[in-house]
N, C-alpha and C positions, 0 to 999 in steps of 0.2 A: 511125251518124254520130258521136253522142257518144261511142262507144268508141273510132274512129278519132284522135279529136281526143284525146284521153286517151294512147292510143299516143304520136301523134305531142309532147305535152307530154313527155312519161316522154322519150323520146327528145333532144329539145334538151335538157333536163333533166342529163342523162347524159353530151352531149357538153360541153358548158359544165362539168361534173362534172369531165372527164378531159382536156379540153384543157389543154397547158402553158399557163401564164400567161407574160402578155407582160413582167411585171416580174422574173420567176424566170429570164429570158434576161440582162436587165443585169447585166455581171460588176460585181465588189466589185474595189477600189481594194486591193491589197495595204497593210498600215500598212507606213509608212515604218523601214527599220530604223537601229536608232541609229547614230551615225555616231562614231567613235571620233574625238576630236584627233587632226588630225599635228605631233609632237615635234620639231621642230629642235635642236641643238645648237650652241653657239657657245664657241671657244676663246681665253678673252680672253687666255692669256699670249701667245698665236702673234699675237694681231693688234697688241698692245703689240711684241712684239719684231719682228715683219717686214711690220706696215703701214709703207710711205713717212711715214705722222706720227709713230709710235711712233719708228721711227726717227732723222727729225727731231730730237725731244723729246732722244733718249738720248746722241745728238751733241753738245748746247746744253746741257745738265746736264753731260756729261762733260767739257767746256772749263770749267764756272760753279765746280765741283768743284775741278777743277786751281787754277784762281784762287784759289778760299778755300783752298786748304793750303799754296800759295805764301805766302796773306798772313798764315798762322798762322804757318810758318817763320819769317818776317819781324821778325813781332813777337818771336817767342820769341829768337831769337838778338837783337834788340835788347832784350830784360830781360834775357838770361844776360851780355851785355857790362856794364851797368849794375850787374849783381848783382855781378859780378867786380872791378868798380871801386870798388863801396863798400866792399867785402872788403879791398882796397887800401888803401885810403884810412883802416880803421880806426884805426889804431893813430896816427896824423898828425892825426885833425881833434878839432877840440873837439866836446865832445860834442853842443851845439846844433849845430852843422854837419852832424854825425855825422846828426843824430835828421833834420832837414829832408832832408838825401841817402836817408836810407831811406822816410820819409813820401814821398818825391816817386817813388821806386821801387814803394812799393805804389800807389800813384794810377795809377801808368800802367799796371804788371801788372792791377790792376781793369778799368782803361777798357780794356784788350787784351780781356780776357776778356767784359767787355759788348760789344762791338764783333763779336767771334766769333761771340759766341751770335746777336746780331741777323743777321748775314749769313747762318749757320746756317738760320733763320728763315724770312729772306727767300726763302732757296733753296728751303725748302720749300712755303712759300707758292707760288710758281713753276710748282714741278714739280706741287702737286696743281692749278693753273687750267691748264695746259698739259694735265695728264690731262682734267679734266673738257672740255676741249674736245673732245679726241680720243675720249671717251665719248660726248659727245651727239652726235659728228655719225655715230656706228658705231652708236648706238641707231637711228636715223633711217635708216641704210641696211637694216637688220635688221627696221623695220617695214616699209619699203615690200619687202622681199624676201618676208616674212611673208605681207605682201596679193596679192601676186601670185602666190603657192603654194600659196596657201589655208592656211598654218600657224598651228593656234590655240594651240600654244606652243611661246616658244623659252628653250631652258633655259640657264646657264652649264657649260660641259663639265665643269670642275674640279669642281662638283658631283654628277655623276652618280656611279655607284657601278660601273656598267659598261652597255657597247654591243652590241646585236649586230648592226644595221646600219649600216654607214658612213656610209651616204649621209645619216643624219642629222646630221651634220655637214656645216654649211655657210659653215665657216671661211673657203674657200677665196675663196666668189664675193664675202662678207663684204669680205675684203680686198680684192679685188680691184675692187670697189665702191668701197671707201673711200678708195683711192687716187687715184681719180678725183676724189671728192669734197673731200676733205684731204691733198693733195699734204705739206703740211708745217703744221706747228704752230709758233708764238711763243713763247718761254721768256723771260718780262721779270722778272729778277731789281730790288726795288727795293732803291733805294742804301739804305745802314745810316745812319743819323743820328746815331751815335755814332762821336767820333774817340778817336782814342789820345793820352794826354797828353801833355804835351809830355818831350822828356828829361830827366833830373835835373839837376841844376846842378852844373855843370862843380868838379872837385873845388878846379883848381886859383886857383879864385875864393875859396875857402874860406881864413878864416885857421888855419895849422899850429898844434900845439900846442906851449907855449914849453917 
């Protein structure tokens, strides 16, 4: 009887020994493999020159433009009449007439030239608040484009060095986004607060020399 009971120990023994385990069936979780960024590209001269605000922008600067060099014209042929007249006038006036007729000539060629420069200025001022608009509302199109494609970076194209897939390039929908969004841009040039002097004093006010 006790040898029986021995046997049959040795035996559960041995199957407990050999049986699979019930934890050696649960499969293992593969690790998760890394996940590379996807690289977008964005072409900022294409959306400056053929977004509907870039556009805009380059319309409204190209009239602002024409203006300032009409009114540099302006002035300058009103100094070269001035300059021509005291040229005129030298040999006729006394010399204190002579000196106030050219002192009044350089005041006003000064005030031209401050007057330029600030309009100069202002233009610029202008064109870069006109850009930063059209910047932030193209960055805002390009995050939500970002979040919705899963892209964890978007690069400037002008930077890259070179492409080999197109499709990272997404100039196109960029634009086409942003057109929606910023149909057009504002260009407010402010007024110059420098005026130009007034003319020289008429020669023929001046007394001749005897």
């Amino acid at each position: 009887m006790a040898s029986c009971r021995s046997l049959m120990g040795l035996a559960l023994v041995g199957a407990f020994a050999f049986a699979p385990s019930s934890r050696a069936q649960v499969p293992v979780a593969p690790a998760p493999a890394a996940v590379s960024p996807t690289i977008a590209l964005v072409d900022m001269q294409r959306i400056a020159v053929e977004s509907a605000a870039g556009r805009s922008m380059q319309a409204q600067l190209d009239v602002e433009r024409r203006k300032l060099r009409d009114q540099a014209t302006k002035l300058q042929d009103e100094i070269n009449n001035s300059e021509n007249e005291v040229k005129r006038q030298r040999t006729i006036l006394q010399p204190d007439a002579l000196n106030e007729l050219v002192q009044a000539l350089q005041r006003k060629a000064a005030d031209a030239q401050r007057l330029m420069q600030d309009r100069q200025e202002a233009l610029a001022k202008a064109q870069n608040d006109a850009g930063n608009v059209v910047v932030d509302n193209m960055r805002e199109v390009v995050q939500q484009l970002a979040a919705e494609r899963h892209i964890g970076l978007v690069l400037r194209k002008e930077i890259v060095l070179a492409v080999s897939d197109k499709n990272m390039d997404i100039t196109d929908e960029v634009i086409q986004r942003l057109n929606v969004k910023l149909p057009a841009v504002q260009v407010t040039v402010e007024a110059a607060n420098t005026a130009p002097a007034a003319a020289a004093p008429a020669a023929a006010k001046t007394p001749a020399k005897k």
